[in-house]
Each structure stands twice: as structure tokens, then as C-alpha cells.
C-alpha positions in Angstrom: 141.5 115.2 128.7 144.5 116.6 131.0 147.8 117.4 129.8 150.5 118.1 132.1 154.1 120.7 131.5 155.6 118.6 128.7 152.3 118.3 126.9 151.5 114.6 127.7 148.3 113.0 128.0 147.1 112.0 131.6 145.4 108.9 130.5 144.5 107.9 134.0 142.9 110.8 134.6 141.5 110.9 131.1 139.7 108.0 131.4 138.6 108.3 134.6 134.7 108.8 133.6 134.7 112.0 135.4 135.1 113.6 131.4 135.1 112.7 127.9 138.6 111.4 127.0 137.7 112.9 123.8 136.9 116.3 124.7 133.5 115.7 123.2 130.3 115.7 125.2 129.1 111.4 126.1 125.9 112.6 123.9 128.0 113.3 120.7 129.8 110.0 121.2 127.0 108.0 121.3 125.1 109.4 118.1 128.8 108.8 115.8 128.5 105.5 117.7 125.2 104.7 116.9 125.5 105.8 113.3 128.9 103.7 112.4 126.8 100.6 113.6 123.6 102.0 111.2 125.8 102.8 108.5 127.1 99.3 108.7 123.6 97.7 108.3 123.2 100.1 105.3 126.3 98.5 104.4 125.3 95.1 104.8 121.8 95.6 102.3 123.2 97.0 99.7 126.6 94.2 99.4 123.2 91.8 99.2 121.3 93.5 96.5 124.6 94.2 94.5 125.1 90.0 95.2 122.3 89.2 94.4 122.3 91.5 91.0 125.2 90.2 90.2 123.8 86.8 90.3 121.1 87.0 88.1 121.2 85.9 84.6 117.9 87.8 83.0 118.2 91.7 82.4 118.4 93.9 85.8 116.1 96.8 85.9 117.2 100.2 84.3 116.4 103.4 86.2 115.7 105.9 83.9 113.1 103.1 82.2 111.5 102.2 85.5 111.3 105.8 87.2 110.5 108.4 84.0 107.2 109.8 85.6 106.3 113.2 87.8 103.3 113.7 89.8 100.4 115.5 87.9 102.6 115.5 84.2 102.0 112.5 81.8 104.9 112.0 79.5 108.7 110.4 79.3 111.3 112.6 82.0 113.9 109.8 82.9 114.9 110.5 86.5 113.7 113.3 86.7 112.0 113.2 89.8 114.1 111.3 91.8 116.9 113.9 90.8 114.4 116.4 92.1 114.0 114.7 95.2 117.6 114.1 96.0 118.7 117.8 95.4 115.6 118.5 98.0 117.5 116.4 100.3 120.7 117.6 100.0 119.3 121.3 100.3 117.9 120.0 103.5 121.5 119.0 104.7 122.9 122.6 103.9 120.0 124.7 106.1 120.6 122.0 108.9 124.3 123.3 108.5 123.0 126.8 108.5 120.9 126.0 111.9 123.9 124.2 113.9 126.1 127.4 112.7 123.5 129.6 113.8 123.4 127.3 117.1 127.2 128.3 117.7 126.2 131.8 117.7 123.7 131.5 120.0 121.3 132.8 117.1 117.6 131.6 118.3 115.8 133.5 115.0 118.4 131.4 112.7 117.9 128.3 114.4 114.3 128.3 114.3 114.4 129.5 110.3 116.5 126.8 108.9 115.7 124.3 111.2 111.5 124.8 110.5 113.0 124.8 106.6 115.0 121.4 107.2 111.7 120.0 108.6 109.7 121.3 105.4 112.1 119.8 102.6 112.0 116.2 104.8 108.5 116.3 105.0 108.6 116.9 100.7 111.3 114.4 100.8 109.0 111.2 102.5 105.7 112.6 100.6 107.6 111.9 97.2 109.2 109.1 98.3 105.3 107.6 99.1 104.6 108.7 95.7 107.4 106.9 94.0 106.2 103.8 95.2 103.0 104.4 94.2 103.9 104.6 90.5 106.5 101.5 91.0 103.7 99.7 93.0 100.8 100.3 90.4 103.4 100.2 87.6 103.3 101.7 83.8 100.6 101.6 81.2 101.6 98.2 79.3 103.2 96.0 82.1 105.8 92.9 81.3 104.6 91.1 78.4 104.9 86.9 78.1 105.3 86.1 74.7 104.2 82.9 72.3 107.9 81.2 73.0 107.9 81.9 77.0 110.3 84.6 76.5 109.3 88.4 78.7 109.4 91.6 77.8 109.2 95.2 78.5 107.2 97.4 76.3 108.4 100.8 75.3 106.0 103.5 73.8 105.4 106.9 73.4 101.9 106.8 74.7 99.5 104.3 75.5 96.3 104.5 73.2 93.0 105.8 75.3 90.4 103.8 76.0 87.4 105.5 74.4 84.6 102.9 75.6 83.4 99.5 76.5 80.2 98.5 75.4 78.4 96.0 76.9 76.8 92.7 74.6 75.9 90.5 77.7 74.3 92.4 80.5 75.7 91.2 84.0 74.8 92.2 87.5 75.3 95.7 87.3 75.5 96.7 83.6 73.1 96.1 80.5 73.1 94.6 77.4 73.7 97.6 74.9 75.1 100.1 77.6 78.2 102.0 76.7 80.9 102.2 79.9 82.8 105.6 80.2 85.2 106.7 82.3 82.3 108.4 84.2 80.7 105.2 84.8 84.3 103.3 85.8 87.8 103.3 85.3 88.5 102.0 82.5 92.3 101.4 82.7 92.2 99.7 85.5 89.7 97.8 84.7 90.9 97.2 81.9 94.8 96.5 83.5 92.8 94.0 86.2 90.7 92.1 83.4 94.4 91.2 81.4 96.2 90.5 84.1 93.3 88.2 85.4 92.9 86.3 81.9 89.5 87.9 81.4 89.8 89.5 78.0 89.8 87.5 75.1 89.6 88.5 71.4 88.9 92.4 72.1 85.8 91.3 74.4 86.3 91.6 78.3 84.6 90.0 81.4 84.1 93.2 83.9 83.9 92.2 87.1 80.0 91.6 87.5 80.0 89.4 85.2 79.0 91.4 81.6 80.9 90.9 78.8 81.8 94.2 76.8 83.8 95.1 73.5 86.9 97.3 73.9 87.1 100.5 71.9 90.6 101.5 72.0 92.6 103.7 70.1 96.2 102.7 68.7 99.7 103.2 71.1 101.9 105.2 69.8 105.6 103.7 68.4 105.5 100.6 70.2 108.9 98.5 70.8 109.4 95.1 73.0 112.6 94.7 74.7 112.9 90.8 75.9 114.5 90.5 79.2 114.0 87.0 79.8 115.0 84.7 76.9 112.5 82.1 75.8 112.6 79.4 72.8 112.7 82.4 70.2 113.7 85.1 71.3 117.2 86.3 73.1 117.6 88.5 75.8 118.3 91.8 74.4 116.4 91.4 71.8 114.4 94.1 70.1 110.9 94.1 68.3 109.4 97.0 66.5 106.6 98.6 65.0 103.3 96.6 64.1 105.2 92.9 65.1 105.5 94.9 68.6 102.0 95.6 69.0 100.4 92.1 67.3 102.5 90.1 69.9 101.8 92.6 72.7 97.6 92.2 72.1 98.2 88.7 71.2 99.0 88.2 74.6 96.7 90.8 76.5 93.8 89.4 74.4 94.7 85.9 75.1 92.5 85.2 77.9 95.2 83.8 79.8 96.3 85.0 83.5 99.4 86.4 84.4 100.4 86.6 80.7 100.9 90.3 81.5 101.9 91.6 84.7 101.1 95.1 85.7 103.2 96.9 88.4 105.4 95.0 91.5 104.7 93.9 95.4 106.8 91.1 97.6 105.1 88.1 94.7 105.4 89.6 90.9 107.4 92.5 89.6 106.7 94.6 86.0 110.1 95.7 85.5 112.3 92.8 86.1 112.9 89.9 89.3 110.8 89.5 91.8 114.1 90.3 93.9 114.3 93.0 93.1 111.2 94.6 94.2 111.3 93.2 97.4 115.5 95.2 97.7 113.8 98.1 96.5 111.2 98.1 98.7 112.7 97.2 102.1 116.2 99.4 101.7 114.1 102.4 100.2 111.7 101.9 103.2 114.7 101.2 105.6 115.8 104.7 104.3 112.1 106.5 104.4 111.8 105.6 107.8 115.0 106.7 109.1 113.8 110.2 107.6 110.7 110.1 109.1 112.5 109.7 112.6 114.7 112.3 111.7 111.9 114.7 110.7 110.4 113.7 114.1 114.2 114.6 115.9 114.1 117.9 114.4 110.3 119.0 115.1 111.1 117.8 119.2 113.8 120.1 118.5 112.1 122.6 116.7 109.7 122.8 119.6 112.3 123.2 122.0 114.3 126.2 120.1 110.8 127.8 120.6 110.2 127.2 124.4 114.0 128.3 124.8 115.0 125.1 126.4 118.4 125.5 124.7 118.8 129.5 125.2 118.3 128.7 129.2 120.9 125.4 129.0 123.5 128.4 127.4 124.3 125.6 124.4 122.6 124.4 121.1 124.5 120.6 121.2 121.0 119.5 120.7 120.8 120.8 117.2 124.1 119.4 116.3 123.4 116.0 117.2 120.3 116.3 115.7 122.5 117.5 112.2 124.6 114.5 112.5 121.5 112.3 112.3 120.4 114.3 109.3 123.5 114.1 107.3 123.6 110.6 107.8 120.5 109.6 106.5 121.4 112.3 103.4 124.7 110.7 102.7 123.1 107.4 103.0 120.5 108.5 100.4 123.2 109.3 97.9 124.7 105.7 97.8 120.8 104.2 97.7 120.0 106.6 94.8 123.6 105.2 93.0 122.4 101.7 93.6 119.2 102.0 92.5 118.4 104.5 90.1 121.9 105.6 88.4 124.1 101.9 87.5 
């Protein structure tokens, strides 16, 4: 942009389209343009899911109960994870800082270390992300519980009693009359999960799935509670049960023999830890979000490559890094009002 004696702008000139009229370079302009339009769609989801929240009638899910795992520990650590994995990402933002700066100062050595570490904590970013929806997917130990009166609830416990054996009484396809089932000879929690869910265990016996009938040996959950979050002919939402009520109207229902009287984890058709809806918000925006980081992992390792080749050192400018960076701290900023949406209200 031109400015003539008295300081005014030459707007003819300006916007000519022989330069910027912004005194930024035309590849600058179009990444801010083409993230105002993304962070509009962004926008747009999340105004639905807090609709659509807003909406329902029944007990929305609660973060710190839905999320409360980390890979390879077993026990209760609300959040903790995720809080993990967002400090990871906003780490990431501050070494893709660190490489731009080092960009400015024609620093090749600093580009290349905080741009290979931006790439690293992306990379841990999506792989824990994948692993969040694999606990949300195949869901908790217990599931959402359908009562005797219609009402549903979520079951709260300290620890879910093993599974010691089943041993079979009618021999099927596979197994014998007499034979005691380990874990070595099949999982028996999810066999166990798919049996319930399916309406094939009734009265501590269960159906496996070639066709022998076996007796559950079990040991007893630890301080079990039922929280109802749909109301029913009895029961209220909000309401509480405890102690041994809890756990007769829990096996009451797994025991039943009925299907579907306990659900076990969410997809796009059935959800453990509340609507259907919201599974399917969780799912697409989180995955809107992933993917966006993948591409921007995929941004930076093009780039990456390039810093090594010296494209950028022979061009005299690292722009590309900075545009690159402005995609980054996008998708991290974007990431901080998902995680608000989601995991903290």
C-alpha cells in the first residue's frame, strides 16, 4: 500500500492487484480467510449441540463421570486424561511459536527442532484422541441400567467385581458339559457384557455364543450406587439408590434375560452415558476436530521436509512456517472451546 507527502493512502493504486492492499503477502490472506469461514462451521456445531442440550428433558452427560479413565491404569481419575491431552496441545502451539520465531531469524536448526517437536505432540494429540473414543465407544464396566418401572440409570462403583469363571452345565459346539472357562480360554467380560446386553443370561446362567449354557462365578462390586437419569413410574430423575438395593436392581436386570435391558458403551444407535444425541455431537465435532489435526500434522511434516531440503533458506523467507502456525493455532484454540463444551459444563 502507497502513501503519498501528507500520509494518505493511494487506494487506486492500493488495490490495483499489483500488491497486497494489506501489506500482507495473498498467501496469509487466504489462510485468515479460510479459517474465519472454518471457525464459523465450528461455530455453527457447537450453537446445535448446546440447542439441542438445552432441549432435552432427561439428565445430560457429565464429563468427569463419562471420561475418568487413562490408558494402561485401572481406577477413578476424572478428566484426567483429557486435561493431559489438552495441555499437550497447547504445548504444541507454544514450540510452533518457537519455530515461526526462529523462522524470522532465519534460524534453520530452530525451525527444524520445534517444528519436528510440534509434529511429535500432534501425533500424541490424535493417538489419544483414537483412544478416547475407544473407551467412550466400548464404554464402562456396568453400562446404563433399565429398571423394573422403565426408569434408566447410571451405575457408579468403585470397582467392578472379577469374573473368576464360567462353568459350563450344557456342552455346546465348542465347549463341554463340566468344563471350566477362564480368561485363557475367552474373555470373559465381554463375553459376559455381549451375553446381557443380548438378553442371554438369566438367573446367574449364561448362553455363550455356541450355544453352552454356563454358571457365572463372580465376585461382589464394590460400593455400588444407581443414579436415574431418565425418570420412569417410580423413580425420578436425580434420584439416588444405594448399597445392596443398588446392586439387587442392577442384577435383577442384567440377569433378566431380556435384551437391551443394559446397554454397554455408545455408536450413531444406543448410547451408555446419556441420549443417543449426544454420541452422535460427540462423535462428529470431536472427529471434525481430529481430522483437522491430522491435516495439520500432515501441513507441518510437508513443511518439516522442506526446512530440511532448504527450500525456504534458498526462497530467503520462512512465510511457510507461519502460515502453517496459523493453521495450528486454530485448530488449538478450536480445541479449547470443544473441550469447554464437552468435557468441563
Amino acid at each position: 500500500m502507497t502513501e503519498n507527502a501528507t500520509g494518505h493512502v493511494n487506494y487506486a493504486e492500493a488495490w490495483s492487484g499489483k500488491e497486497s492492499p494489506f501489506k500482507v503477502s495473498y498467501g496469509k490472506i487466504m489462510m485468515w480467510i479460510f479459517l474465519v469461514s472454518d471457525a464459523l462451521t465450528f461455530g455453527g456445531f457447537l450453537a446445535a449441540y448446546g440447542f439441542s442440550r438445552e432441549a432435552y428433558n432427561g439428565e445430560w452427560p457429565i464429563g468427569e463421570r463419562t471420561f475418568h479413565s487413562i490408558p494402561f491404569f485401572e481406577g477413578n481419575f476424572p478428566l484426567l486424561y483429557v486435561a493431559f491431552m489438552t495441555f499437550l496441545l497447547i504445548i504444541s502451539s507454544v514450540t510452533m511459536v518457537l519455530a515461526v520465531e526462529a523462522g524470522h531469524r532465519m534460524d534453520r536448526k530452530g525451525v527444524t527442532k520445534w517444528l519436528a517437536a510440534t509434529i511429535v505432540g500432534g501425533m500424541i494429540f490424535v493417538g489419544s484422541q483414537a483412544w478416547e473414543w475407544s473407551h467412550f465407544i466400548h464404554g464402562s464396566d456396568f453400562g446404563k441400567v433399565e429398571l423394573a418401572d422403565g426408569s434408566k440409570a447410571v451405575v457408579h462403583a468403585e470397582k467392578f467385581g472379577e469374573l473368576q469363571n464360567f462353568t459350563v452345565q450344557t456342552a455346546g459346539h465348542k465347549y463341554k458339559a463340566g468344563q471350566v472357562l477362564t480368561d485363557k480360554d475367552l474373555n470373559l467380560k465381554h463375553e459376559f457384557q455381549h451375553a446381557v446386553e443380548a438378553g442371554h443370561v438369566h438367573a446367574g446362567m449364561i448362553t455363550l455364543e455356541d450355544g453352552s449354557v454356563a454358571k457365572i462365578a463372580k465376585n461382589e462390586d464394590v460400593h455400588m450406587a444407581l443414579s436415574v437419569v431418565e425418570a420412569g413410574g417410580k423413580y425420578k430423575l436425580g434420584d439416588k439408590i444405594e448399597g445392596a438395593d443398588a446392586s439387587k436392581q442392577y442384577y435383577e436386570a442384567a440377569y433378566s434375560g431380556e435384551a437391551k435391558r443394559i446397554v454397554y458403551g455408545a455408536n450413531l444407535v444406543r448410547n451408555e452415558y446419556g441420549p443417543t444425541v449426544y454420541a452422535n455431537y460427540f462423535f462428529f465435532i470431536t472427529g471434525f476436530h481430529g481430522f483437522h489435526v491430522t491435516i495439520g500434522i500432515i501441513i507441518n511434516l510437508v513443511i518439516f521436509i522442506n526446512v530440511l531440503k532448504g527450500t525456504y533458506e534458498k526462497r530467503g523467507h520462512y512465510e511457510m512456517v507461519e502460515k502453517g502456525g496459523l493453521y495450528w493455532h486454530f485448530v488449538d484454540l478450536v480445541w479449547v472451546f470443544v473441550f469447554t463444551f464437552f468435557y468441563l459444563v
